[in-house]
N, C-alpha and C positions, 0 to 999 in steps of 0.2 A: 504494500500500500504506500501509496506515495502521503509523507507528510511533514507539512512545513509547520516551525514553531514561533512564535517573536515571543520575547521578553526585553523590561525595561530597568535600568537603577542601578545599584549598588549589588556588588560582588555578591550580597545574599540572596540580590534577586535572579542574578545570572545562573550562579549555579545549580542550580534544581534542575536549570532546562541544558543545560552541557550535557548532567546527567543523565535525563530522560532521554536527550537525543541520544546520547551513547547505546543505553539500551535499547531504545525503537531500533537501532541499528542494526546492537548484536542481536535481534529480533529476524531481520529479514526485512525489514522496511526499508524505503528509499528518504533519506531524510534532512530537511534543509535547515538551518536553525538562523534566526536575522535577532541580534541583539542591540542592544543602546544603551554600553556601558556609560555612565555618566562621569566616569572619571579615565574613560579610554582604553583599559584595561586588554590587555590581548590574550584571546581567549583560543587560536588559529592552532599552536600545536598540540592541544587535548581534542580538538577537530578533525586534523590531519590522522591522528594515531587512532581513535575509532571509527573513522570513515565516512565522516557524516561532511555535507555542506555548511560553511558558516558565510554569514553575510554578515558584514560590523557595519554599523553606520555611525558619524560621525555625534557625538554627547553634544551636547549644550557648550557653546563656543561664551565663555569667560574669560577677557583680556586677559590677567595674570594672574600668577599664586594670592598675591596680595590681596585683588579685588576678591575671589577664591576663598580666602579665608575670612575675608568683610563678611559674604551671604551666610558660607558655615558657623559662623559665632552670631550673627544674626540671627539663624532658625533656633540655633540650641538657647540663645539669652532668651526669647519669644514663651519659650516655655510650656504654653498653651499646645497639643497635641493638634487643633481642628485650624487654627493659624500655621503651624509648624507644617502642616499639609499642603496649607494655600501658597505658602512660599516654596516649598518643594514644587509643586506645580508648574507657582509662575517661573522658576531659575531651571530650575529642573526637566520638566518634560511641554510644557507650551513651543520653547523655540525648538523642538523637535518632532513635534505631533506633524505635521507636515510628511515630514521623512518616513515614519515609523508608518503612514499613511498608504504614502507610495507603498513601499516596503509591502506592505499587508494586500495591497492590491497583485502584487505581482506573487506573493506568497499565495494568494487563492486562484488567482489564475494556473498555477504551475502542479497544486495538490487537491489530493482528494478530501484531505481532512486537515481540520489548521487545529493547534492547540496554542492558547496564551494567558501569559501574565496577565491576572484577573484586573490589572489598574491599563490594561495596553487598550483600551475602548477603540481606539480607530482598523485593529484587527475586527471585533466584530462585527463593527460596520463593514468594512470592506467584507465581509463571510455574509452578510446579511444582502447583499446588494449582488454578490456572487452564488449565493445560494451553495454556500459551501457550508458542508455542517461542521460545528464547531465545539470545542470542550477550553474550559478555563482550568488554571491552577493558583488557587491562593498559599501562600504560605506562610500565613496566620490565622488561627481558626475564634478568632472576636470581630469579623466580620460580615458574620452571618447570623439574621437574625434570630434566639429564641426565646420562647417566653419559659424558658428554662436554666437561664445563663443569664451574669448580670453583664447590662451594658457595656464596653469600653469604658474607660476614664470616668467613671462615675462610682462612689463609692457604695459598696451594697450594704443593702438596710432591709434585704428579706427580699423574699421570690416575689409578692406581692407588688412590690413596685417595677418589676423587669419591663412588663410589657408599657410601661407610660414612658420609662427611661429608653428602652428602644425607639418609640419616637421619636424623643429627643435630637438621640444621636442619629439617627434617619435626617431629620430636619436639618442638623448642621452637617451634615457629610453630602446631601442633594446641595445646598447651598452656594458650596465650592464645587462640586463635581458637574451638577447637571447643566447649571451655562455651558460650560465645557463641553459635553457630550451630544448637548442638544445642538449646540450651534452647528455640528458636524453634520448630525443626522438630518437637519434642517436642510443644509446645503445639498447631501444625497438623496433628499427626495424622502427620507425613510418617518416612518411615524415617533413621535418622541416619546423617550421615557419617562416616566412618573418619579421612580425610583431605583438610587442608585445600589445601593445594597441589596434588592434583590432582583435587577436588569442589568444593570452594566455592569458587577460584576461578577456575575454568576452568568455561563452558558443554559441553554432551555435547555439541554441531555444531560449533561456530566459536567460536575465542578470538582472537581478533584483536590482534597486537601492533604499537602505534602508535611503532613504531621505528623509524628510517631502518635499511635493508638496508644501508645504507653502514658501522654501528655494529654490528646482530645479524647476524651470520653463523648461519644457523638452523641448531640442531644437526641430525645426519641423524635421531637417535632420540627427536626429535619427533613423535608423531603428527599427523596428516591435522587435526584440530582446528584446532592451533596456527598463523596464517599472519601472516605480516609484512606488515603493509600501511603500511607506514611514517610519518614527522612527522606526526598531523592537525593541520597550517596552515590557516586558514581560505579560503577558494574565493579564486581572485583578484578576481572578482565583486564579493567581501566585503569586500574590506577597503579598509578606512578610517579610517586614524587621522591623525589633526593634529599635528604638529609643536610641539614646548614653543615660546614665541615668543623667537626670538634662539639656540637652539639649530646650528642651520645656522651662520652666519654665526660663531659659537665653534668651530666644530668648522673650519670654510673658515679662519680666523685663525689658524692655527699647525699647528704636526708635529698628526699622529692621535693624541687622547687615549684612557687606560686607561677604560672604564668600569666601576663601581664598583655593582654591583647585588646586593641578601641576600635579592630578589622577597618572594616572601611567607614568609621566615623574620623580615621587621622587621616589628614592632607598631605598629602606631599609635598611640603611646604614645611624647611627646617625652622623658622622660627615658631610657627604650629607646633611642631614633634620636642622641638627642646622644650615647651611649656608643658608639655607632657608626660612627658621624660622628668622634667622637674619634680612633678608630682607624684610619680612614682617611686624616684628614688627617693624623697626625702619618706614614701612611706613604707619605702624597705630597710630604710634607716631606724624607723620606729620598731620596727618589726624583729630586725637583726635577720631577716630567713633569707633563700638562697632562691634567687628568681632568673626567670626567662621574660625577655622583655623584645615585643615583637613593635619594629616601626616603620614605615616605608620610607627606606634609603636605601640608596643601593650603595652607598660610603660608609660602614658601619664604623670605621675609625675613625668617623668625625665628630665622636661623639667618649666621652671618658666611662668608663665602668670599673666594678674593684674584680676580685677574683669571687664573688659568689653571684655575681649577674653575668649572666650570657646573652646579646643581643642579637636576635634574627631581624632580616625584612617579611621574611615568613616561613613556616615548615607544615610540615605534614602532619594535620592534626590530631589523626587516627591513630596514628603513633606514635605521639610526644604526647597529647592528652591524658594517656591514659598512664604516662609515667610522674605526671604533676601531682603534687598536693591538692590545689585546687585551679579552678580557674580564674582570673581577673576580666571581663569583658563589659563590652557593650550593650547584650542583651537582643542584639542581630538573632532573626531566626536560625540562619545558619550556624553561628557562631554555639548560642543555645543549643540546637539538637546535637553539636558536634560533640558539643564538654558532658553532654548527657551517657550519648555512645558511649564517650570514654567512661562513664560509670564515676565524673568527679564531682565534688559540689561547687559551686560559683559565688563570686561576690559581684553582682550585678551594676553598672555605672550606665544609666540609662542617660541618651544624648537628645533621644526625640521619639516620636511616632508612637510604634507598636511596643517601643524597648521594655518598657515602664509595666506595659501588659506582659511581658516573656518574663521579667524580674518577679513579676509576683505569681505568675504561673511556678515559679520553680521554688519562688516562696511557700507556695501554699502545698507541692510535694515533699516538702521538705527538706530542701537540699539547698537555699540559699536563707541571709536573712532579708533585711529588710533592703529594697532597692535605692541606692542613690542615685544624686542627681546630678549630672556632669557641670551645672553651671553653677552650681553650689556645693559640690563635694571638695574637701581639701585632702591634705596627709593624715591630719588625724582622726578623720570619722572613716577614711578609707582604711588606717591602718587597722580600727575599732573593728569594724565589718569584716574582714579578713582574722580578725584574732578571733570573732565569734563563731567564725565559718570552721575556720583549724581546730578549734575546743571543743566544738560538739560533736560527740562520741557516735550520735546517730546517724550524721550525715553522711559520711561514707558508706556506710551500709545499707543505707537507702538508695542512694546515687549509685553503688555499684549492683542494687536492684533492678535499679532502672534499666541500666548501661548492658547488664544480664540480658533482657528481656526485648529491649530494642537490637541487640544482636543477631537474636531470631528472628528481625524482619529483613523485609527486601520492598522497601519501599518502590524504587526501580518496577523492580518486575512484577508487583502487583498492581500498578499501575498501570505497566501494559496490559497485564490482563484483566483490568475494566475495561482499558481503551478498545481494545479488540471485541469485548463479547457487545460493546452497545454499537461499536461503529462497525463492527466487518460481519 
């Protein structure tokens, strides 16, 4: 079967579908994948080595690092989740919907089946106007609506109020989304949507949530659409990543260090990374512990470290993960299901969006405390949060519950086989 996929954003949003495409491949499919990494990211030789088509299009053109890190310190100071959207939006995916437009047209022309990132809207338009059938994937599962599950960003006060506070968040998520969507659909002639939450971003067959079952317990008043096909990790087939050199043998030398990861919340932009860097190490200084501390540079000596930090620009999660103490992150879905796999606990640094949601999801498993906040957290409430994390006796044992249990999945290939029994 021929099929093409688009996806948009940040490194947690690409990866799911590198993976998926890998496996629709070692499947037997014909398969094209158009992405719109928003920080340019090359995604071509994990493309090459499983065999699949990649189209990159060009991210959101921002004069410099400088101006670059004005927007990023902009959305994280904003605070607000349903702003912190509207700005992602406008910086973010508007001077691009054009592209991803095209893109999606010549994607439906070319296949039999389109599958996309649940926020890529102008895919399903173009599938809608091509009468090509279509499957979405979210990889966050608080945005879909039940009267079982409390709202997003809204604190819970009992089941009783879910179904009022999902309007709510319905009412402020159309607000920003649907001018956007509408104005497209308007232009193609297409009838408009009502609502975004449960049209644009959910397909009418198959919405597919790339979430370990270990984390979504799917609500019962979910529709037949909705299905959990859990982590998309890449095929084991796939993967192959190289080790930082001397990495191993730091981590072999001493007790299991904290790893220290903000994924694609840090810039590439050294004076960004040094203010971070700052903060980490004055909280490994608190700490006294022996840490791995991930930045993107590719000059890793332009930076001072003592003999119990090791600094990557990145490694192989699967298997440094699960050699760490705990993890330090962002609170990225991907980032999240990774430290999960690995069976370790987290101290959650939430920068924006969903983060804030992923931090108390793994709060409320038991395996992180309580989530902070990147534009207010310093060294010592970070180093506090990380000594609480280290001292509780239960949390590894739960994490490496989890980490057990999500091993037995195959997000990937369960995937395909939804894909396959509704579309072929």
């Amino acid at each position: 079967m021929k099929i093409g996929l688009q996806t948009w954003g940040s490194e947690g949003d690409i990866r799911p579908f590198t993976s998926l495409a890998a496996g629709l491949k070692l499947a037997g499919h014909d398969v094209t994948l158009v992405v719109t990494d928003n920080a340019g990211r090359d995604y071509s030789e994990f493309a090459n080595r499983c065999g699949y088509k990649l189209k990159a299009l060009p991210g959101p053109i921002i004069p410099n690092q400088e101006e670059a890190a004005k927007i990023w310190q902009a959305i994280i100071d904003v605070g607000n989740p349903i702003k912190q959207a509207e700005m992602i939006m406008t910086h973010g995916f508007d001077p691009v919907m054009e592209s991803m437009f095209s893109a999606a047209k010549e994607l439906c022309a070319e296949n039999e089946l389109v599958i996309g990132h649940f926020f890529v809207f102008p895919l399903r338009v173009a599938a809608e106007m091509a009468k090509v059938p279509m499957a979405t994937v979210n990889i966050v599962h608080n945005c879909i609506p039940s009267d079982l599950t409390c709202p997003p960003g809204l604190p819970n006060f009992g089941n009783w109020l879910y179904p009022w506070g999902w309007k709510l968040v319905r009412m402020m998520i159309n607000r920003i989304f649907l001018p956007r969507v509408n104005s497209l659909r308007s232009r193609e002639g297409l009838i408009l949507d009502t609502d975004v939450m449960t049209q644009t971003w959910v397909a009418e067959r198959l919405n597919l949530l790339a979430v370990s079952p270990s984390i979504c317990d799917r609500p019962k008043d979910w529709d037949e659409r909705h299905q959990v096909c859990g982590f998309l990790n890449p095929p084991q087939e796939n993967r192959k990543e190289t080790w930082p050199e001397g990495l191993d043998t730091f981590i072999a030398a001493g007790s299991p260090p904290v790893y220290f990861t903000f994924g694609s919340m840090m810039l590439s932009d050294l004076a960004e990374i040094r203010k971070t860097l700052s903060l980490w190490q004055k909280t490994i200084g608190i700490l006294g512990c022996r840490a791995i501390l991930q930045v993107p540079w590719d000059d890793l000596s332009a930076f001072e470290t003592t003999q119990d930090v090791f600094m990557v620009n990145r490694s192989p999660y699967a298997d440094v993960f699960p050699r760490c103490a705990a993890i330090v992150h962002h609170g990225g879905a991907g980032t999240t299901q990774s430290s999960l796999l690995a069976g370790k606990p987290s101290v959650v640094v939430a920068h924006m969006a969903d983060q804030t949601f992923w931090g108390s999801e793994l709060k409320r498993l038991g395996i992180a405390g309580s989530t902070l906040q990147r534009k207010s957290v310093t060294a010592q409430n970070l180093a506090k949060g990380i000594t609480f994390v280290l001292n509780d006796p239960t949390m590894p044992k739960k994490a490496a519950a989890i980490g057990q249990a999500m091993a037995g999945e195959d997000g990937v290939k369960k995937a395909i086989q939804i894909v396959e029994r509704i579309f072929m």
